[in-house]
C-alpha positions as CSV (number, residue, x, y, z in Angstrom):
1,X,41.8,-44.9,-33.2
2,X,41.7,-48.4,-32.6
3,X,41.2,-48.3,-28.6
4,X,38.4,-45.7,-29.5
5,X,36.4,-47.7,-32.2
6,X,36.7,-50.9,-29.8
7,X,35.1,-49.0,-26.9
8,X,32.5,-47.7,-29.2
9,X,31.6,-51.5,-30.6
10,X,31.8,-52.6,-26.6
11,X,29.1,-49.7,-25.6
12,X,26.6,-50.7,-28.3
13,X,27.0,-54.2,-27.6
14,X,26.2,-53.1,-23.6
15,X,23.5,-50.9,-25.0
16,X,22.0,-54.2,-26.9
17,X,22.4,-56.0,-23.3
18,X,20.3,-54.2,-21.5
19,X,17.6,-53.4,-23.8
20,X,17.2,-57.3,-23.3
21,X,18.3,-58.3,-20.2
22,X,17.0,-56.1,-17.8
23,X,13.0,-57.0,-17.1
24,X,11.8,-54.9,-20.1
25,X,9.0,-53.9,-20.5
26,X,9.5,-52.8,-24.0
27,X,6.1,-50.7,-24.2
28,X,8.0,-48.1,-21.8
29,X,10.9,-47.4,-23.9
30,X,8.8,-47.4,-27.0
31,X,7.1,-44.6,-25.5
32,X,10.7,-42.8,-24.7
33,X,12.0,-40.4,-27.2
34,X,15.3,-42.2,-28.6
35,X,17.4,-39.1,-27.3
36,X,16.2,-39.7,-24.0
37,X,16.3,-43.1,-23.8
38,X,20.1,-43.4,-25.3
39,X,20.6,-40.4,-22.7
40,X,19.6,-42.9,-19.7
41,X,21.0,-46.2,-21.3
42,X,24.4,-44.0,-21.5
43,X,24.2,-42.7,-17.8
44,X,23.8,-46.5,-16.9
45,X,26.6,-48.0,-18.5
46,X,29.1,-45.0,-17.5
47,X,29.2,-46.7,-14.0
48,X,30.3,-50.0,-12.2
49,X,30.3,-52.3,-9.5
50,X,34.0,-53.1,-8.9
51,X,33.0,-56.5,-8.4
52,X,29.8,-58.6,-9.6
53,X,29.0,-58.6,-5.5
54,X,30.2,-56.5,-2.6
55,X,30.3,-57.5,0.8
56,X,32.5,-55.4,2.8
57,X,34.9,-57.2,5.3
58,X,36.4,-54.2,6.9
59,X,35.0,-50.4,6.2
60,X,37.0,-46.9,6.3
61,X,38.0,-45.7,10.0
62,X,39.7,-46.9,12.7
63,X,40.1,-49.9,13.5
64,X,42.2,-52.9,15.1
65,X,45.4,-53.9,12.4
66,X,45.0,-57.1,11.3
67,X,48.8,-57.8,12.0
68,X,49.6,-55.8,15.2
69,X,46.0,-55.7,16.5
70,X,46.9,-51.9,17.6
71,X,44.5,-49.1,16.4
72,X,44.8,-47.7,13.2
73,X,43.2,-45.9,10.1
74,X,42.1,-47.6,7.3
75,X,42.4,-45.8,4.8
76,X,40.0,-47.4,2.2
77,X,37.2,-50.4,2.4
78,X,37.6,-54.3,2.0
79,X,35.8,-56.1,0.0
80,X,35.2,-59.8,-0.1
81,X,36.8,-61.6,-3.8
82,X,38.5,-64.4,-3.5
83,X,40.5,-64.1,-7.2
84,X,37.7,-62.8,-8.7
85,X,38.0,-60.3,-12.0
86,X,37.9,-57.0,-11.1
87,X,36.1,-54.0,-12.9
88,X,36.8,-50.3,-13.7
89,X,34.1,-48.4,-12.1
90,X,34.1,-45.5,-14.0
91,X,35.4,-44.7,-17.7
92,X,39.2,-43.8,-16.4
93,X,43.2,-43.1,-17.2
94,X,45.6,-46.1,-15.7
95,X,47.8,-43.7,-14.1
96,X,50.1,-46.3,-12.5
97,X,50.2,-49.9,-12.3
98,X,53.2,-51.6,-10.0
99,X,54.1,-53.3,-7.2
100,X,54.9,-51.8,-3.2
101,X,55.3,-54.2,0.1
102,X,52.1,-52.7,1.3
103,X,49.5,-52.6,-1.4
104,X,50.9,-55.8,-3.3
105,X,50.0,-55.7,-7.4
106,X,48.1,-52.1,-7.5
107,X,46.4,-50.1,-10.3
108,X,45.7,-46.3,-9.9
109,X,43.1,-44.9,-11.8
110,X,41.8,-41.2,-12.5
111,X,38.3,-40.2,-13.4
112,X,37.7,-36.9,-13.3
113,X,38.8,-35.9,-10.2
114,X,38.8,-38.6,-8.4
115,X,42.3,-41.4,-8.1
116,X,40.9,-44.9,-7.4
117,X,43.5,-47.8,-6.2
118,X,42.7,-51.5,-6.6
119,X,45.0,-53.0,-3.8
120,X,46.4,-56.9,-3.6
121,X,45.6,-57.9,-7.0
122,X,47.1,-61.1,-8.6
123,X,46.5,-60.2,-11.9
124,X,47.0,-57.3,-13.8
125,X,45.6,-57.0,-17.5
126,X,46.1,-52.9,-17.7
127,X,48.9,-51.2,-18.4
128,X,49.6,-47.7,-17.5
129,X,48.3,-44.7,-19.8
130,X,45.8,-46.9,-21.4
131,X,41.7,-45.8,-21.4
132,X,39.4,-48.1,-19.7
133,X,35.4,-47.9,-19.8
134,X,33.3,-48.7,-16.8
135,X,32.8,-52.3,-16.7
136,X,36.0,-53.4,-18.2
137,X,38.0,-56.5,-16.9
138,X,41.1,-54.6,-15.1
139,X,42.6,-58.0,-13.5
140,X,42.2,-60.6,-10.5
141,X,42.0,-59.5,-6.7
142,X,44.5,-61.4,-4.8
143,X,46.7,-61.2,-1.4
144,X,49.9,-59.6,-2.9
145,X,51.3,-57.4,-0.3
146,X,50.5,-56.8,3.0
147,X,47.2,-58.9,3.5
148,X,46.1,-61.5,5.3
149,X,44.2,-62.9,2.4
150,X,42.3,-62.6,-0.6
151,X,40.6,-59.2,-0.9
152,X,39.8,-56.4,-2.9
153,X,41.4,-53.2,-1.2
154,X,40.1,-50.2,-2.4
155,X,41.2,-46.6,-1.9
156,X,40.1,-43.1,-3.6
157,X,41.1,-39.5,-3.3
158,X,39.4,-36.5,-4.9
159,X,41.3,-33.3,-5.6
160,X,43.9,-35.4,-4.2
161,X,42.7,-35.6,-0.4
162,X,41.5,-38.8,0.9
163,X,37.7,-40.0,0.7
164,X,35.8,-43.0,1.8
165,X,35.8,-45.4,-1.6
166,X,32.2,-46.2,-0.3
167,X,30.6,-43.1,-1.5
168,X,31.6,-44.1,-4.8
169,X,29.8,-47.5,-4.4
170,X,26.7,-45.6,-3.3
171,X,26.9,-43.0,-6.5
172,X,27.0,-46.2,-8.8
173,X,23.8,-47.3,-7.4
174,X,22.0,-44.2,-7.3
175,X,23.4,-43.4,-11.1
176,X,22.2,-47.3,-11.9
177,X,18.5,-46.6,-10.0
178,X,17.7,-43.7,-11.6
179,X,18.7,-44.8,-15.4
180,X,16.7,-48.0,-14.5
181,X,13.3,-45.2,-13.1
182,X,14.1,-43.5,-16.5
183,X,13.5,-45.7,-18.7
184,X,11.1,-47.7,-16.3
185,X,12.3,-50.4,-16.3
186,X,11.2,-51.5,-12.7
187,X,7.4,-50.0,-13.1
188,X,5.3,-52.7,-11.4
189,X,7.8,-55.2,-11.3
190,X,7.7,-57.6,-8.2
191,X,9.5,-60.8,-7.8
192,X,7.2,-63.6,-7.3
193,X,8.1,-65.2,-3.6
194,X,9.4,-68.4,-5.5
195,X,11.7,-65.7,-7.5
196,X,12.6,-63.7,-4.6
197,X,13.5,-67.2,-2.8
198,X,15.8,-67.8,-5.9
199,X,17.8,-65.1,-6.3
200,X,18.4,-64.8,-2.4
201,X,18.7,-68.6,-1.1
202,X,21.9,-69.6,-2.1
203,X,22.9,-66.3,-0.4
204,X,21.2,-67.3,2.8
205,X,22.7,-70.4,2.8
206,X,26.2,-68.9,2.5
207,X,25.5,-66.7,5.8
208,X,24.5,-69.8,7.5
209,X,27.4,-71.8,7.0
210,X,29.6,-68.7,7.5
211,X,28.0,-67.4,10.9
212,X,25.1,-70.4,11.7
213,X,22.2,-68.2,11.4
214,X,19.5,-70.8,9.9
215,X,18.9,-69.6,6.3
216,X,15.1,-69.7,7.0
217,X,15.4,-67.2,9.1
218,X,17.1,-64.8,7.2
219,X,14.7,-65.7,4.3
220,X,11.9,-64.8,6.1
221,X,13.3,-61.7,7.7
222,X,13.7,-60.5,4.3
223,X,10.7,-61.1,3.4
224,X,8.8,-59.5,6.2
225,X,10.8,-56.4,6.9
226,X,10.5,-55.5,2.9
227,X,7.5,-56.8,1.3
228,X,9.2,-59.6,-0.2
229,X,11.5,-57.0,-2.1
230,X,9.1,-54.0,-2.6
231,X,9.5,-51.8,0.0
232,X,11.0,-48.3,-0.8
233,X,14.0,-48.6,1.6
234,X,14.6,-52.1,-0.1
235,X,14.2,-50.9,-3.7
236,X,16.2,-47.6,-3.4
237,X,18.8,-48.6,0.0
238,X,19.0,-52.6,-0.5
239,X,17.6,-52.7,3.1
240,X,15.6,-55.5,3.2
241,X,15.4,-55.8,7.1
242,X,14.6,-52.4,8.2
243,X,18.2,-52.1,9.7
244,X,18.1,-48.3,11.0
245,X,21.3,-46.6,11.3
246,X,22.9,-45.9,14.1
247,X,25.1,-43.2,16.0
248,X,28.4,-44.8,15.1
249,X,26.8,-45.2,11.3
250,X,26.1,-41.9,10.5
251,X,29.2,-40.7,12.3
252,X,31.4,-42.9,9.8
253,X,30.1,-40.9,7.0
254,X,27.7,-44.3,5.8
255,X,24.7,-43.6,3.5
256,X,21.3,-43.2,5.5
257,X,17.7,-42.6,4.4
258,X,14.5,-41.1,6.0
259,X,11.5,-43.2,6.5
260,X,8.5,-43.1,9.1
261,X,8.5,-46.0,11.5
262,X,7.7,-46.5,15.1
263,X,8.4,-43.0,14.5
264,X,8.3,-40.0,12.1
265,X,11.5,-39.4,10.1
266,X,14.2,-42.0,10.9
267,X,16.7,-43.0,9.7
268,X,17.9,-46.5,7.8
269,X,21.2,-48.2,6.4
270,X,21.2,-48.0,3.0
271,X,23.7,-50.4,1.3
272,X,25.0,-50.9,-2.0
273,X,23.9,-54.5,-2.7
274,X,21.6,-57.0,-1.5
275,X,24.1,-59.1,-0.2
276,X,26.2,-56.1,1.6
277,X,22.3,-55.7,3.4
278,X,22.5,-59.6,4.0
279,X,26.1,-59.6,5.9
280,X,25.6,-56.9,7.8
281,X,22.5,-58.1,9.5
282,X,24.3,-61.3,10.1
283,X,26.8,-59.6,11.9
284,X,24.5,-57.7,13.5
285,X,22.9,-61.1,14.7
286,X,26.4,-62.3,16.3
287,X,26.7,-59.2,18.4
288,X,26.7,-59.6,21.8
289,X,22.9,-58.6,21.9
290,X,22.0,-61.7,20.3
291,X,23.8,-63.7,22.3
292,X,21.2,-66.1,23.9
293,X,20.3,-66.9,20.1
294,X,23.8,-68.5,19.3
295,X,23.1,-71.4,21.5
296,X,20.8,-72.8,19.3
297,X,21.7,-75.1,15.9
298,X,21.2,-73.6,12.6
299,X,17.9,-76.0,12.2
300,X,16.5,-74.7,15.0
301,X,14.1,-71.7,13.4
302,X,12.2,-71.2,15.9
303,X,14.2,-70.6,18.8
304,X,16.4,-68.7,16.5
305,X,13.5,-65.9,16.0
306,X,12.4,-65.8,19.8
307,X,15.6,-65.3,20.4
308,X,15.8,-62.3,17.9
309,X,12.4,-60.8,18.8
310,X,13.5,-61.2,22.5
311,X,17.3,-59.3,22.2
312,X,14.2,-56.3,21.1
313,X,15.0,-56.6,16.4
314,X,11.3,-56.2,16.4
315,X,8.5,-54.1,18.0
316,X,5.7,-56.1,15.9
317,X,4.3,-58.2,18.2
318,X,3.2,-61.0,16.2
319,X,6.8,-60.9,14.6
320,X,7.8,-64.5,15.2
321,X,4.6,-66.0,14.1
322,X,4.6,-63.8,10.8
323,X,7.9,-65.1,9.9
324,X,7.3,-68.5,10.9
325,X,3.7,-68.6,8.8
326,X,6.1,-67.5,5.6
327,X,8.9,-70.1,6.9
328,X,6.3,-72.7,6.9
329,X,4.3,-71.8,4.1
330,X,7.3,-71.9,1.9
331,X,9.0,-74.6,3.3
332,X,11.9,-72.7,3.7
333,X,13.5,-74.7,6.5
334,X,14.7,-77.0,3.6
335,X,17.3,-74.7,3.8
336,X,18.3,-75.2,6.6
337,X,18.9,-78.7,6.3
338,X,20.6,-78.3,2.6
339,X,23.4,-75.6,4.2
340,X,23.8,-77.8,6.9
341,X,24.6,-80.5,4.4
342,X,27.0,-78.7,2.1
């Protein structure tokens, strides 16, 4: 009774959160019948993000061991947390919670019928048979086990067969997008460029120092490719540089989306964060294609972006001066120079 009435008091204090936290417009729930509107506030807070940001370091599939560099299946995704909290994503049964040379400090979790693992940990605040709600603290990722360092490891099965964890990731964001449609919350709303600039510069800068790609040019890429944040395949696929999806995507089983571009009907990344969008089109950048542009310093904008528009990112041709005019006009080479600094 007392686990149930402490969930109870924790959703209402959620439910409190977000009617005044998340942009309201409070004219659009006023005009929502109550039953609908607790219907959608529920639906949003029955999912979670197993981590307040995902960037994934090494997706499901084959690949090359980290320790024996031979081929082999990974079995779930990697996500970046350096001993950072980690969350239940769904309301869930601990069904174990222990220790094995390969997964390190491991909770299992069942919702529904799904079994989720969080792998590596190096701190776990569960204990099995308890009930957890989506959003609760679970514990601290780690590098217990067999890893190379600090990570999130995640693995799921449903019906007890094994399933890419990433699916789930996408569900949580769909399920979160379409509460937040419902009870439109996101109806006209449009970061102002000096807002957009703030909530993704100190990301920017992070790529730059991680792979040398000047944060002015990711900036600006952003903000071409989706409208400073209000294109469709931005709002609903956190694609915000009109990454489309290849071969070797869609094989892998990765979340894609239809749009019209050079041509009719293609088809585009979608990604389960802002950030995730953000890493992967850094990597994309160190490829081998975009070789010539690694040459130049992380200051150095503008042969950074002929070099881009050159390797064939961009069919526009007046690509590099459109991101140079919003480079310049928002000074956003000051960037540069701060990452380069830190």
């Amino acid at each position: 009774m007392h686990q149930h009435n402490k969930l109870g008091d924790m959703k209402k204090r959620l439910k409190w959160i977000i009617l005044c936290h998340i942009f309201l417009p409070f004219q659009a729930l006023a005009q929502m019948h109550t039953d609908d509107m607790n219907y959608w506030i529920e639906k949003y807070q029955s999912v979670s993000y197993p981590l307040k940001s995902i960037h994934i370091s090494s997706s499901y599939g084959k690949r090359a061991d980290p320790f024996t560099g031979k081929g082999r299946f990974h079995q779930g995704i990697d996500l970046e947390a350096k001993y950072e909290v980690v969350f239940a994503m769904f309301d869930a049964e601990i069904k174990r919670v222990g220790y094995d040379p390969m997964s390190g400090n491991f909770i299992t979790l069942k919702a529904g019928n799904y079994t989720i693992s969080y792998c590596h940990l190096s701190e776990i605040w569960v204990k099995k048979d308890e009930l957890v709600y989506a959003g609760q603290e679970l514990g601290r990722s780690g590098s217990t086990g067999r890893a190379t360092g600090p990570h999130l490891h995640l693995t799921c099965r449903l019906h007890g067969k094994i399933e890419n964890p990433y699916h789930l990731l996408t569900f949580v964001r769909d399920t979160q997008l379409k509460a937040v449609d419902a009870l439109g919350l996101n109806k006209d709303v449009k970061l102002s460029p000096e807002d957009f600039l703030r909530t993704y510069a100190p990301q920017a800068m992070h790529q730059q120092r991680k792979y040398g790609i000047p944060a002015s040019v990711i900036l600006s890429q952003m903000a071409f490719e989706s409208g400073w944040g209000t294109s469709k395949l931005a709002r609903s696929g956190h694609n915000f540089f009109g990454i489309k999806a290849s071969s070797r995507w869609i094989e892998k089983g990765l979340p894609y989306s239809i749009h019209d571009d050079d041509r009719e009907n293609e088809k585009f990344c979608n990604f389960s964060s802002p950030e995730e969008s953000m890493e992967y089109h850094s990597r994309l950048l160190m490829s081998e294609r975009y070789r010539r542009c690694h040459q130049y310093a992380p200051t150095d904008h503008k042969n950074w972006l002929r070099g881009i528009k050159a390797a064939g990112y961009a069919t526009n041709i007046h690509y590099v001066r459109s991101c140079e005019k919003i480079i310049n006009r928002y000074k956003l080479y000051k960037y540069d120079y701060l990452a380069s600094k830190t």
